[in-house]
C-alpha positions as CSV (number, residue, x, y, z in Angstrom):
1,X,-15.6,83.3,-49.0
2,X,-13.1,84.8,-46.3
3,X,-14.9,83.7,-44.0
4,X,-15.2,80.5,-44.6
5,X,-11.3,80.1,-45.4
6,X,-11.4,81.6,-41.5
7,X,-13.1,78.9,-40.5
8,X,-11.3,76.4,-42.4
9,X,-7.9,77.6,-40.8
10,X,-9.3,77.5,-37.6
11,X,-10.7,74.2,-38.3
12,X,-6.9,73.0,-39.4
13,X,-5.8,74.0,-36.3
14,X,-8.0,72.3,-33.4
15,X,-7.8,69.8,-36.3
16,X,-4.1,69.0,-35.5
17,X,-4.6,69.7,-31.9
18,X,-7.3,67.0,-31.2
19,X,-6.7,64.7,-33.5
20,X,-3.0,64.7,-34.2
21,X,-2.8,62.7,-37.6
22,X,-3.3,64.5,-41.0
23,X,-6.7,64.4,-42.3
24,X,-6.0,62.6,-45.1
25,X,-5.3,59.5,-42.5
26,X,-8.7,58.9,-41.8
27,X,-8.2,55.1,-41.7
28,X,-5.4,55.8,-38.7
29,X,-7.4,57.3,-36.6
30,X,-9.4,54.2,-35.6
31,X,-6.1,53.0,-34.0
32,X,-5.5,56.2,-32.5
33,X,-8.6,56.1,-30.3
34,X,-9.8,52.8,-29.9
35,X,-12.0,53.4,-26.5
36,X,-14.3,55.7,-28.5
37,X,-14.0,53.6,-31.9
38,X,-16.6,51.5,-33.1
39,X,-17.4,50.1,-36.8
40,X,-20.0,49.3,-38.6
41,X,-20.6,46.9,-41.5
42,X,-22.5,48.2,-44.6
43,X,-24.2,45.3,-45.5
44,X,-25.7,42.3,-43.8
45,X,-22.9,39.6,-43.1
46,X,-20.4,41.8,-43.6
47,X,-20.5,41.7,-47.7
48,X,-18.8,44.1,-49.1
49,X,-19.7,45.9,-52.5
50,X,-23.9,46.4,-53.3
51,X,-25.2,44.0,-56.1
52,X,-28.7,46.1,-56.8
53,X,-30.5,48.6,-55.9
54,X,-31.7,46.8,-52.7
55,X,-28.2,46.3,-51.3
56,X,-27.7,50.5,-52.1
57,X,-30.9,51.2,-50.1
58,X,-29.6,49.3,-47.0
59,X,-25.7,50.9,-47.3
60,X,-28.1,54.4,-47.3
61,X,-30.1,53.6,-45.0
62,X,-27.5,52.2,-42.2
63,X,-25.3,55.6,-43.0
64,X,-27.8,58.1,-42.6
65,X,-29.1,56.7,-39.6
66,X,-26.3,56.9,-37.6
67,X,-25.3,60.1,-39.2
68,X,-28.4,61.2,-38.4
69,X,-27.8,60.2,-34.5
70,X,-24.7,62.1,-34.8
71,X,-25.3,65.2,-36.6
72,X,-29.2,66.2,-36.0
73,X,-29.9,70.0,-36.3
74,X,-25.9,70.4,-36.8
75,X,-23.6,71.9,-39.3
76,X,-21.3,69.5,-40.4
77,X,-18.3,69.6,-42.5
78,X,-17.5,67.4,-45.0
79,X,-14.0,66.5,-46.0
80,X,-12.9,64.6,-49.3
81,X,-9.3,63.2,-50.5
82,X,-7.6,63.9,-53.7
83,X,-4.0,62.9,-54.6
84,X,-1.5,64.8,-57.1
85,X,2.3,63.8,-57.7
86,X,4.3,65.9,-56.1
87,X,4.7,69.5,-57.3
88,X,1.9,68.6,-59.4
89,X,-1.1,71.1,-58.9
90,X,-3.7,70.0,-56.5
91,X,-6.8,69.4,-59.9
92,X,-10.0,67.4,-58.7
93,X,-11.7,65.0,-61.5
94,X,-15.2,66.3,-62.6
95,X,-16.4,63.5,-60.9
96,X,-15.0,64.5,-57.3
97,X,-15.9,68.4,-57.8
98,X,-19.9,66.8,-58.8
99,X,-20.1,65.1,-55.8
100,X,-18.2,67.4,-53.2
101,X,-19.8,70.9,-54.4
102,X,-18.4,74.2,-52.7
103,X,-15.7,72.8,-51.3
104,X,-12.2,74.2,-51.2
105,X,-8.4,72.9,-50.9
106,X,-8.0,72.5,-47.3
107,X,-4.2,71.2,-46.8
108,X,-2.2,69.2,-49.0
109,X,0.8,66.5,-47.6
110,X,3.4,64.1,-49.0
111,X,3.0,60.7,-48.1
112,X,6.1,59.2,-46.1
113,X,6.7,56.8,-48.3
114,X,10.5,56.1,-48.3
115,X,11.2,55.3,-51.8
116,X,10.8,58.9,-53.3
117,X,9.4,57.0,-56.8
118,X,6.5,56.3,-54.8
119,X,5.3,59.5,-53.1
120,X,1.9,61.2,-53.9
121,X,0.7,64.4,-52.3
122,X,-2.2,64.4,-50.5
123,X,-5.3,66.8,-50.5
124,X,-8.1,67.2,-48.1
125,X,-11.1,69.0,-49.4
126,X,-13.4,70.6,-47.0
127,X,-16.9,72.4,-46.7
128,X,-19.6,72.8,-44.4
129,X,-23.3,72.0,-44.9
130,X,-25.9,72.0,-42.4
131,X,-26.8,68.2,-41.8
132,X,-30.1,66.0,-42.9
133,X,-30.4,62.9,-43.9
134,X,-29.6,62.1,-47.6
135,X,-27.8,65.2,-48.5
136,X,-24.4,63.4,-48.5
137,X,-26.0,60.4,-50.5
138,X,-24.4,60.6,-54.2
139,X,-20.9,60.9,-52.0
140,X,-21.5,57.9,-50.0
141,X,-23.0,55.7,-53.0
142,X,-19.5,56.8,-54.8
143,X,-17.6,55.6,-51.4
144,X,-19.7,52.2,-51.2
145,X,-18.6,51.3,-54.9
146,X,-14.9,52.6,-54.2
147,X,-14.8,55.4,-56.7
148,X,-14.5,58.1,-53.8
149,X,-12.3,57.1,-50.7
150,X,-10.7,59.0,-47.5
151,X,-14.3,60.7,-46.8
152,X,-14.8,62.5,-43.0
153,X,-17.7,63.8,-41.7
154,X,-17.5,65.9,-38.7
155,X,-19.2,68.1,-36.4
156,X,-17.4,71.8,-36.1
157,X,-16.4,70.9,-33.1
158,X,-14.2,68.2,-34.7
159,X,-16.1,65.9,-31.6
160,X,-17.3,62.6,-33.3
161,X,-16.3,61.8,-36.7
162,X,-17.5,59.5,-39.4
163,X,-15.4,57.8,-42.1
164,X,-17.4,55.9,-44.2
165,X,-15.6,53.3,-46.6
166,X,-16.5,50.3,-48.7
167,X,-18.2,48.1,-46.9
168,X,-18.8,50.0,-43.9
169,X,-17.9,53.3,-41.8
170,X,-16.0,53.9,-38.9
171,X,-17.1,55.8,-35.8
172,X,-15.4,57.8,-33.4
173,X,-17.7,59.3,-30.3
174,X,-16.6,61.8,-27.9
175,X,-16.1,59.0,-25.1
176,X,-16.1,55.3,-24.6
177,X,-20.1,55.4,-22.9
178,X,-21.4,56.4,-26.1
179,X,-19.7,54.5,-28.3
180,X,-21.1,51.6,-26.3
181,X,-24.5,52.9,-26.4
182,X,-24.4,53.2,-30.4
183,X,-22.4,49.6,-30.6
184,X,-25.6,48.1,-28.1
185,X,-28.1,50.0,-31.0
186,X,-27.0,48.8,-33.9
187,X,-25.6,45.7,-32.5
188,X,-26.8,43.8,-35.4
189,X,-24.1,45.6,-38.2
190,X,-21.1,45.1,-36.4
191,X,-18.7,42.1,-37.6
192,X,-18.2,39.3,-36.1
193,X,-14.0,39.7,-36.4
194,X,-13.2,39.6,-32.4
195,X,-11.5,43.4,-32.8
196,X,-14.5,44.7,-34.8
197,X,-12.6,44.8,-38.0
C-alpha cells in the first residue's frame, strides 16, 4: 500500500507538470490541447443517452476499442470524481466505491466558484489496473447513463488520456499525427458540429 501511495504522489506531480489543470477538470483539458484533442460520439448520430441494451453494446463497444488502441498490454490508471462541501470529509457513495474498487483519495480541491455559498470540494480517486478490454465496463455503463461523471483513464506516463462522458469520450494523443490517424479510423463517430463538439 506504500507503494502505491509512492506512485500516486509521483503520479500528482508529473500530473501538475504536464497537464497543468487539476484532475478533477477533465472537461478543460480538451481546450488546453486542442492539436492532440479529438472526440468521439457514443452513439450513432450523435444521440446521447442508450435506450436498450443494443444502444449499451455500441457505447461498449466504441469505448473499448479505442481504449484498447490506447492502452494494449499497459497498466493504466483510472481516476474517478467525488465532491464533499467544504470541510466536509471526502465519503464516496456505495455506488462509487462498487464501481471504482481499490482506489484511494488522490487530491482533493475547492472549486473557484466566487460566491462562497456555492463552493464544493473536489476529489480525484485513483488506482492502477493493468488494461483489457471490458474491465472498466460497469464504470463506463454508469458514465453513459450520467450516474458517474469526471472519469480519466491514463497511461502511467500520464501520455494520452481518455475522458469518457455521456454521450461520448474525449481523446487526447501524445501529438497532433496520431490524433489524426485515430480521427481518419473511426471517422464515422465523430459529430458533425464544425469544432468536433
Amino acid at each position: 500500500m506504500s507503494e502505491d501511495r509512492e506512485l500516486f504522489s509521483d503520479l500528482l506531480a508529473r500530473w501538475e507538470g504536464k497537464w497543468q489543470a487539476e484532475p478533477t477538470s477533465a472537461h478543460e483539458l480538451r481546450a488546453k490541447h486542442t492539436e492532440r484533442w479529438v472526440r468521439f460520439r457514443s452513439l450513432p448520430d450523435s444521440k446521447r443517452y442508450p435506450q436498450d441494451e443494443a444502444e449499451y453494446k455500441v457505447i461498449l463497444e466504441r469505448h473499448n476499442t479505442v481504449l484498447d488502441e490506447l492502452f494494449t498490454g499497459q497498466d493504466v490508471c483510472v481516476i474517478t470524481t467525488g465532491w464533499s462541501d467544504p470541510g466536509d470529509p471526502a465519503v464516496r457513495s456505495d455506488n462509487a466505491v462498487r464501481l471504482h474498487p481499490s482506489s484511494e483519495l488522490w487530491t482533493s480541491s475547492l472549486t473557484d466558484e466566487p460566491d462562497p455559498e456555492y463552493r464544493i470540494c473536489m476529489h480525484s480517486y485513483i488506482s492502477c489496473i493493468r488494461w483489457q478490454p471490458a474491465c472498466l465496463d460497469p464504470l463506463l455503463r454508469s458514465v453513459a447513463d450520467d450516474v458517474s461523471a469526471g472519469l480519466i483513464i491514463t497511461d502511467t506516463n500520464l501520455d494520452q488520456l481518455y475522458h469518457p462522458y455521456d454521450g461520448g469520450a474525449d481523446v487526447i494523443l501524445t501529438d497532433s499525427a496520431s490524433r489524426d490517424a485515430m480521427r481518419e479510423r473511426y471517422s464515422g463517430w465523430l459529430s458533425k458540429h464544425p469544432q468536433g463538439l
